[in-house]
Every structure is written in structure tokens, then in C-alpha cells.
C-alpha positions as CSV (number, residue, x, y, z in Angstrom):
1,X,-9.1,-15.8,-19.2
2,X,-11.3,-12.4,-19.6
3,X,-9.8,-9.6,-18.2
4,X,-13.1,-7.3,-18.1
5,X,-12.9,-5.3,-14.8
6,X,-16.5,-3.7,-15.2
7,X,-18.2,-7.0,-15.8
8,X,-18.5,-8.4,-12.2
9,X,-22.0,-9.1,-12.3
10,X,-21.6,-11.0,-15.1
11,X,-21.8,-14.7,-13.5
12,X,-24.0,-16.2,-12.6
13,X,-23.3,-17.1,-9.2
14,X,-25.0,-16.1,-5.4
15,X,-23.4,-13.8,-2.9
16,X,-22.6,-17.1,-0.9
17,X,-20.6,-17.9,-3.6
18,X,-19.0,-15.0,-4.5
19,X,-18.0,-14.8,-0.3
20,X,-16.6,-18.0,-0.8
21,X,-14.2,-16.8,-3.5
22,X,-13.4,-14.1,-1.7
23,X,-12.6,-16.1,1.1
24,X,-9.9,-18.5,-1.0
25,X,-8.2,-15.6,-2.5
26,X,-7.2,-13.8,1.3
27,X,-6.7,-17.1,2.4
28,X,-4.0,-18.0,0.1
29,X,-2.1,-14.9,1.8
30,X,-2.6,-16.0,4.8
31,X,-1.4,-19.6,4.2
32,X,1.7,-18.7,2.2
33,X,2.9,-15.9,5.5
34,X,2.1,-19.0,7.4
35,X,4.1,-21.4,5.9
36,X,1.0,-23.8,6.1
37,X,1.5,-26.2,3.2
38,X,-0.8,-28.8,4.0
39,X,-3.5,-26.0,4.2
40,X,-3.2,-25.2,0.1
41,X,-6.1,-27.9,-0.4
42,X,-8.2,-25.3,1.0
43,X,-7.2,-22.7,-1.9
44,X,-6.0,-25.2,-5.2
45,X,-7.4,-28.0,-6.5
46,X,-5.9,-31.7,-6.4
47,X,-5.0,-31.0,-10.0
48,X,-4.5,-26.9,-10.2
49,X,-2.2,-25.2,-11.9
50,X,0.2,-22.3,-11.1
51,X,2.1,-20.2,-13.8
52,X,4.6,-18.6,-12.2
53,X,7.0,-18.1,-15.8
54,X,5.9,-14.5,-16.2
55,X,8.7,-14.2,-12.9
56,X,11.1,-16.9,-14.5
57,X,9.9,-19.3,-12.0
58,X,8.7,-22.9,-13.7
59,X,5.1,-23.8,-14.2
60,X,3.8,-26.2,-11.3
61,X,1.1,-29.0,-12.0
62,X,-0.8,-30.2,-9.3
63,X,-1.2,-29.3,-5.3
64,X,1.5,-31.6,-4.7
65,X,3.9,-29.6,-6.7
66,X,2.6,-26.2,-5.5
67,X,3.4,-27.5,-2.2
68,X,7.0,-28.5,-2.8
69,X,7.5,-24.9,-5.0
70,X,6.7,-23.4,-1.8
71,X,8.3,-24.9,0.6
72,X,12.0,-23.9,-1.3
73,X,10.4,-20.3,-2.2
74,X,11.9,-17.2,-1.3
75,X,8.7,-15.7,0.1
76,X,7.8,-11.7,0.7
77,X,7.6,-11.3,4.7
78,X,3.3,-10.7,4.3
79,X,1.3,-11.4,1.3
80,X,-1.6,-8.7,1.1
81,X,-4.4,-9.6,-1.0
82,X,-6.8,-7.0,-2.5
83,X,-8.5,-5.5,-5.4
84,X,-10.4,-9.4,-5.4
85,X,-13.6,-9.7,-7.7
86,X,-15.3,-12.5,-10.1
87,X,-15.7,-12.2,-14.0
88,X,-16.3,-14.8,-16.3
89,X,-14.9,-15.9,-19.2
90,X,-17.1,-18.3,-21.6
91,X,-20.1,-18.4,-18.7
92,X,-17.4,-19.6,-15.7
93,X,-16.1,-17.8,-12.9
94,X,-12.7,-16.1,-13.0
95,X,-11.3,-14.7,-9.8
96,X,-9.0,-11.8,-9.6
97,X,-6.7,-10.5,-7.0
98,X,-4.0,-8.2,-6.6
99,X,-1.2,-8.8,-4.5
100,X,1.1,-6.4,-2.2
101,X,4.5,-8.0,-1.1
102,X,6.6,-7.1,1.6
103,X,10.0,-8.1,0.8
104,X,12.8,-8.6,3.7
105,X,14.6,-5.6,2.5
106,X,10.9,-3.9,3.3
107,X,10.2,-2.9,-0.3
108,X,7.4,-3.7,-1.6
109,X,6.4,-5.7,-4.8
110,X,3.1,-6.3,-6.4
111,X,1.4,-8.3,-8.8
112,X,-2.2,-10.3,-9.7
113,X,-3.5,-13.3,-9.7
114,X,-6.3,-14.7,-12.3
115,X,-7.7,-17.7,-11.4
116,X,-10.3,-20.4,-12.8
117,X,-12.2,-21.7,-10.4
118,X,-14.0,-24.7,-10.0
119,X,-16.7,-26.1,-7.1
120,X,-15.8,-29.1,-6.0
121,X,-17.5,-31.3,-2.9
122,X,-15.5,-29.0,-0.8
123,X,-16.2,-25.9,-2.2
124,X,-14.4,-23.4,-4.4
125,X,-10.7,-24.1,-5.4
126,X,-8.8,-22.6,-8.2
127,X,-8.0,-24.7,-11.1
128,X,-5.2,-22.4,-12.4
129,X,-3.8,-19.8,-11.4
130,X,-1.9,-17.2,-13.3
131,X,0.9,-15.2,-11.2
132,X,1.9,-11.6,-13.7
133,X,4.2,-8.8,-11.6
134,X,3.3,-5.5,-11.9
135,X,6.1,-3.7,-13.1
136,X,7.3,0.1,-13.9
137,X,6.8,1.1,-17.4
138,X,9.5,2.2,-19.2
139,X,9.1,6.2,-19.0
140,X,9.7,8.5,-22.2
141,X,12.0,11.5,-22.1
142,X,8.5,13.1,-22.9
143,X,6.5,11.7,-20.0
144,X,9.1,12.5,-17.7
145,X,9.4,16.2,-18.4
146,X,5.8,16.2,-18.3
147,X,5.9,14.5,-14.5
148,X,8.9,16.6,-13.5
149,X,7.9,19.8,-15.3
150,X,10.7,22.1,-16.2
151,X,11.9,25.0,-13.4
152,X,12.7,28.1,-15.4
């Protein structure tokens, strides 16, 4: 899935539609901090799928497994969903989203989400989603003498 952050005009696709994407992308947060299973049809598609392996977590095929994932899922306390816009990649939408966690311990984690959508009779749903954790890069002695500075 493209990955091109200045290309958001790319698709072809109305404002209506680009609301609509919006829409399933904050709603997912709000489902998941909700605990509202059932209400994943409104986000994934009969068929999606969700890669969560990039967090050692398994692959999950279909809304019916998505659903069961989540229901034995350590969750953050509040999913926060930001940074969302549409690309394309080979002339169909991709949807991308950044996530904030608040974890019990009230750290916070973060990550995105890439998603192909689809429109179905019920609107837009993602087909499959892709789950990748932001994490720290490793620093250099270098880089951190040049954050730190030296005090002489």
C-alpha cells in the first residue's frame, strides 16, 4: 500500500467520500474504548483483514475473527485517532491514521493504521488493515551528544 503523504488529492473520490472515511477511521476508536463488538461492521468488512504481526499479535481474517481478537485484547484505556487522510495506491483509496494509546499504567503508545478500503452497499469499510507501532529509534553515541550537547 502507497505510503505518499503529499499525494492526498490524488483519488479520485468526493468530499462526501473522503468524510466518510474519516468517519470510519475515529470510529474505530471509539468502538474499540467502547468495547462494542457487534459495532465493527460499521468500520471492517465481512471479509477484512487485520495484521497485527508487526506487534507479535497473529493475523486475523474476517470481522468474525476481528471480533473474537478483541474481545480477549489487552486494550489501551482511549484509542485517539489522528493524523487521518486518503492516498491511493494503483487508482484505490488508502486510508491512513495514526493512533495515540493510553495505556493503564497512563503511558502512552502510538502507532498507524493503513487501510484499503472498499464501498460496499453500506458504505466504506476497510478491507485490510495494517497495525505498525511507532517505536524509538535506536540513538547513536553521536546523535545523543548532539541532543544533549556537552557542558564544559
Amino acid at each position: 500500500m502507497g505510503s505518499d503523504v503529499t499525494g492526498s488529492d490524488a483519488v479520485g473520490i468526493g468530499t462526501a467520500d473522503r468524510l466518510a472515511l474519516h468517519e470510519i477511521a475515529a470510529r474505530y476508536g471509539d468502538l474499540i474504548d467502547a468495547r462494542d463488538w457487534p459495532g465493527l461492521a460499521y468500520v471492517f468488512a465481512a471479509d477484512a483483514v487485520f495484521d497485527l504481526t508487526d506487534v507479535d499479535a497473529p493475523r486475523l481474517d474476517g470481522l468474525d475473527a476481528i471480533r473474537h481478537h478483541m474481545d480477549g485484547a489487552d486494550h489501551p484505556l482511549a484509542h485517539h485517532i489522528t493524523n487521518i487522510y486518503v492516498t491511493e495506491d494503483g487508482g484505490e483509496p488508502v486510508l491512513h491514521s495514526r493512533v495515540l494509546g493510553v495505556l493503564p499504567d497512563r503511558r502512552a503508545s502510538s502507532g498507524q493504521y493503513t487501510d484499503a478500503v472498499v464501498r460496499t452497499p453500506d458504505g466504506w469499510r476497510i478491507r485490510h488493515r495494517l497495525f505498525q507501532l511507532n517505536r524509538r529509534p535506536a540513538r547513536s553515541p553521536s546523535s545523543a551528544t548532539a541532543i544533549g550537547g556537552s557542558r564544559g
